[in-house]
C-alpha positions in Angstrom: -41.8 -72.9 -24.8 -42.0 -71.6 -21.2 -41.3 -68.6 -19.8 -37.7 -69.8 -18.2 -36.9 -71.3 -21.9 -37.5 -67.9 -23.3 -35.3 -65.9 -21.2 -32.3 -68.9 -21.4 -32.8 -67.6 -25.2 -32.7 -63.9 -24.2 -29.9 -64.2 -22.0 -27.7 -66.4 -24.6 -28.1 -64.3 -27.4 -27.2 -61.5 -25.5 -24.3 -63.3 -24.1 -23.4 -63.9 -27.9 -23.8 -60.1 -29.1 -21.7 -59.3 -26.2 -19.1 -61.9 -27.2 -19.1 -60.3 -31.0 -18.6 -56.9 -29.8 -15.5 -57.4 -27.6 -14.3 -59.5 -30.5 -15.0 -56.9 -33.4 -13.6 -54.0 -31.0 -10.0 -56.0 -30.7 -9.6 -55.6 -34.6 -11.1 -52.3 -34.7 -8.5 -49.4 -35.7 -8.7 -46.0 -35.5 -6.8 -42.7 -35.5 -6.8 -39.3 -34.3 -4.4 -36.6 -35.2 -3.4 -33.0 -35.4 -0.5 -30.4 -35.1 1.3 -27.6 -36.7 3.4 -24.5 -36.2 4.7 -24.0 -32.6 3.3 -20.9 -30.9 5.7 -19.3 -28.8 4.7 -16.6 -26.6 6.8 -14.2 -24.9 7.0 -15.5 -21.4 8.8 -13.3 -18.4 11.4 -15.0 -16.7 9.6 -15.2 -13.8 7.1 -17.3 -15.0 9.1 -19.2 -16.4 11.1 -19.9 -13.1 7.9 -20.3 -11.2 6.9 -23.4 -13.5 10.2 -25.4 -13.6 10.1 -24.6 -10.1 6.7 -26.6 -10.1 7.5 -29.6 -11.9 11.3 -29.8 -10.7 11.8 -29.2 -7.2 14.8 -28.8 -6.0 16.3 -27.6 -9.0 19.1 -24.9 -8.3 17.6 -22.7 -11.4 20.5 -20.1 -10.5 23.2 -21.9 -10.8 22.1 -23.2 -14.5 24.5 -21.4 -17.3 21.5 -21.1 -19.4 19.2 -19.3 -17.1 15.8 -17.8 -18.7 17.4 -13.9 -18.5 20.0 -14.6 -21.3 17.1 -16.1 -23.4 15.4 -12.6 -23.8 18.1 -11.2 -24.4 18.3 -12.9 -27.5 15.0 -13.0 -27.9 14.4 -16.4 -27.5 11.4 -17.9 -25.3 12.9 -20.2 -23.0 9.7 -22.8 -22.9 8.0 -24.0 -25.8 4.5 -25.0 -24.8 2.3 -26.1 -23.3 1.2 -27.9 -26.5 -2.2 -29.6 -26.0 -3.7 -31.7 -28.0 -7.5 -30.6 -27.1 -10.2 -33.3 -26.3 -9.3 -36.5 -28.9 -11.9 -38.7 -30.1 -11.8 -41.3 -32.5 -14.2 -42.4 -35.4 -16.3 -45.6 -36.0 -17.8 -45.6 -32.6 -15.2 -46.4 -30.4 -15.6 -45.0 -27.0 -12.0 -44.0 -26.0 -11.2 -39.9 -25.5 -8.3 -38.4 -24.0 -6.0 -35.2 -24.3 -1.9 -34.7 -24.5 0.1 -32.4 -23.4 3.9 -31.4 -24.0 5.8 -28.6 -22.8 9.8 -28.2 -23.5 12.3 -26.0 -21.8 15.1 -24.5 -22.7 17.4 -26.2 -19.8 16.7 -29.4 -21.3 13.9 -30.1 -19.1 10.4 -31.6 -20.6 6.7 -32.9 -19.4 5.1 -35.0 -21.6 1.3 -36.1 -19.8 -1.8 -37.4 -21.0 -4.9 -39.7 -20.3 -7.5 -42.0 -21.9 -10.6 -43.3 -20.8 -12.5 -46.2 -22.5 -16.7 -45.7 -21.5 -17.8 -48.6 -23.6 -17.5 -52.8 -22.7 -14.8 -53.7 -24.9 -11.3 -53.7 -24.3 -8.8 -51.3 -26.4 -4.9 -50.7 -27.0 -3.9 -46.8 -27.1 -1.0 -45.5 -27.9 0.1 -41.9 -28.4 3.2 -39.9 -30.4 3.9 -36.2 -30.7 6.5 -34.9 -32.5 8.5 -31.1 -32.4 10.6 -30.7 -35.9 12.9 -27.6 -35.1 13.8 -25.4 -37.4 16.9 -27.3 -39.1 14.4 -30.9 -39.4 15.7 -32.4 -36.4 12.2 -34.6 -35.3 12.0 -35.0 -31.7 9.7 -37.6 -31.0 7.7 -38.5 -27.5 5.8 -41.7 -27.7 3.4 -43.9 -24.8 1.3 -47.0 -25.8 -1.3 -48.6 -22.5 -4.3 -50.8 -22.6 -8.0 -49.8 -21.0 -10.3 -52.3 -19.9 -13.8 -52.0 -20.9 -16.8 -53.6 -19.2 -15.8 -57.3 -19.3 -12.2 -57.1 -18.8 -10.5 -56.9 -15.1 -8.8 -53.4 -15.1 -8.4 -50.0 -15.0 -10.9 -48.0 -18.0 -7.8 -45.3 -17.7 -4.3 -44.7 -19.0 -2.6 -41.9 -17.6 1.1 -40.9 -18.0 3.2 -38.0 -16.7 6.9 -38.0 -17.7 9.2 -35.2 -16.0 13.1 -35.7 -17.6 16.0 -33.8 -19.1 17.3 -34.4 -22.3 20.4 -32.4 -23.0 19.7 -32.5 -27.1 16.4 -30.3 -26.7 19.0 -27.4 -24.6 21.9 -28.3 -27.7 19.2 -27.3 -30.1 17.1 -25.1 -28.5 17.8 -22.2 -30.9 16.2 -24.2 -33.5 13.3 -25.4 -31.3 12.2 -22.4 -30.4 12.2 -20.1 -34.0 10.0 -21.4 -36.7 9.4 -25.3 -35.3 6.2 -27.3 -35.8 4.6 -30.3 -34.4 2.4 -32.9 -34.7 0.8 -35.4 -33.1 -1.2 -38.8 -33.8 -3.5 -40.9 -31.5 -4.5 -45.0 -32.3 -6.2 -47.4 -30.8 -5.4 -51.0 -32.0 -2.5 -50.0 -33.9 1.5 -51.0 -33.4 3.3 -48.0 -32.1 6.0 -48.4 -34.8 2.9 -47.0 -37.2 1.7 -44.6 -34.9 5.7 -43.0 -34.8 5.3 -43.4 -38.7 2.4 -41.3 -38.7 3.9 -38.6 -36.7 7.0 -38.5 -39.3 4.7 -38.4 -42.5 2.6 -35.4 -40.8 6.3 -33.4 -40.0 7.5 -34.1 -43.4 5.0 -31.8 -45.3 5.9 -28.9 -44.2 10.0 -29.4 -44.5 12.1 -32.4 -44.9 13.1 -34.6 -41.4 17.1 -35.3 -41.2 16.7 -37.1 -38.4 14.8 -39.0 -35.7 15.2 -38.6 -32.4 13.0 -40.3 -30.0 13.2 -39.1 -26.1 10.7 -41.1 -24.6 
């Protein structure tokens, strides 16, 4: 066998290990989660102005009925978060990691980011739910599913998201959001997001029963 034959070998079985990976990585599933009980700290109004000033410019913060100042007042913070999820890996060897964050606000206002990065050669679908249960088990539920391209697949090895909206149920309930809520969140790769939502739900139901389900994003 010559030199040439022996590297056509080489190169095919290669070629073929490659081919088994990328195929084994598409049915390959695998989770992440955490959560629990909302810290709150007391924030001064200031600060709290300053950072919906950051994320909604614009935003005539005086002339809102529900200004920060009447919070305190009744001792109520007027933002719940940041919540962050901390660096998220998953088992079996896949190499996808990425981190969450949520922060709510008593006007109504939310921003829900996050990103994942894929280092290895094959191909994976991520998807990503948190979850706040206030107080009376009301389950608000924030949910993104993307794709990242490993080696040999056209494409971006990131999914990023950053989601800035108003939802006027999280100001409505925001007495309950703020006092005594948890949350919890749960990463996949290669799962339906359906399953990943269910996840989130399970995790909220053992510490209190969920009425309801209401998903904002």
């Amino acid at each position: 066998m010559t030199t040439y034959d022996q590297q056509e070998r080489t190169d095919r079985s290669l070629h073929e290990a490659s081919l088994r990976e990328v195929e084994l990585a598409s049915t390959t599933q695998a989770q992440a989660l955490g959560g629990g009980s909302v810290s709150t700290e007391t924030r001064k109004d200031a600060v709290t102005r300053r950072e919906l000033g950051e994320w909604y410019p614009g935003v005539d913060l005086a002339a809102d009925a529900s200004a920060p100042s009447a919070l305190f007042a009744a001792g109520l913070t007027p933002q719940v978060g940041p919540l962050n999820t901390g660096y998220i890996t998953f088992n079996g060897g896949v190499p996808v990691g990425g981190f969450a964050q949520l922060t709510l606000f008593e006007s109504g206002n939310f921003n829900f980011n996050g990103h994942f990065h894929v280092s290895g050669a094959p191909s994976y679908n991520v998807g990503f739910a948190v979850g706040v249960r206030s107080s009376r088990g009301v389950l608000y539920t924030f949910l993104k599913s993307g794709h990242v391209a490993g080696t040999f697949e056209p494409g971006s090895r990131d999914f990023d998201w950053s989601v800035q909206e108003f939802r006027a149920v999280i100001h409505e309930d925001w007495p309950n959001l703020a006092v005594n809520s948890t949350w919890w969140w749960n990463a996949k790769v290669n799962w339906d997001p359906l399953a990943i939502l269910n996840t989130v739900k399970t995790l909220a139901s053992t510490v209190g029963a969920v009425a309801s389900v209401i998903a904002l994003v």
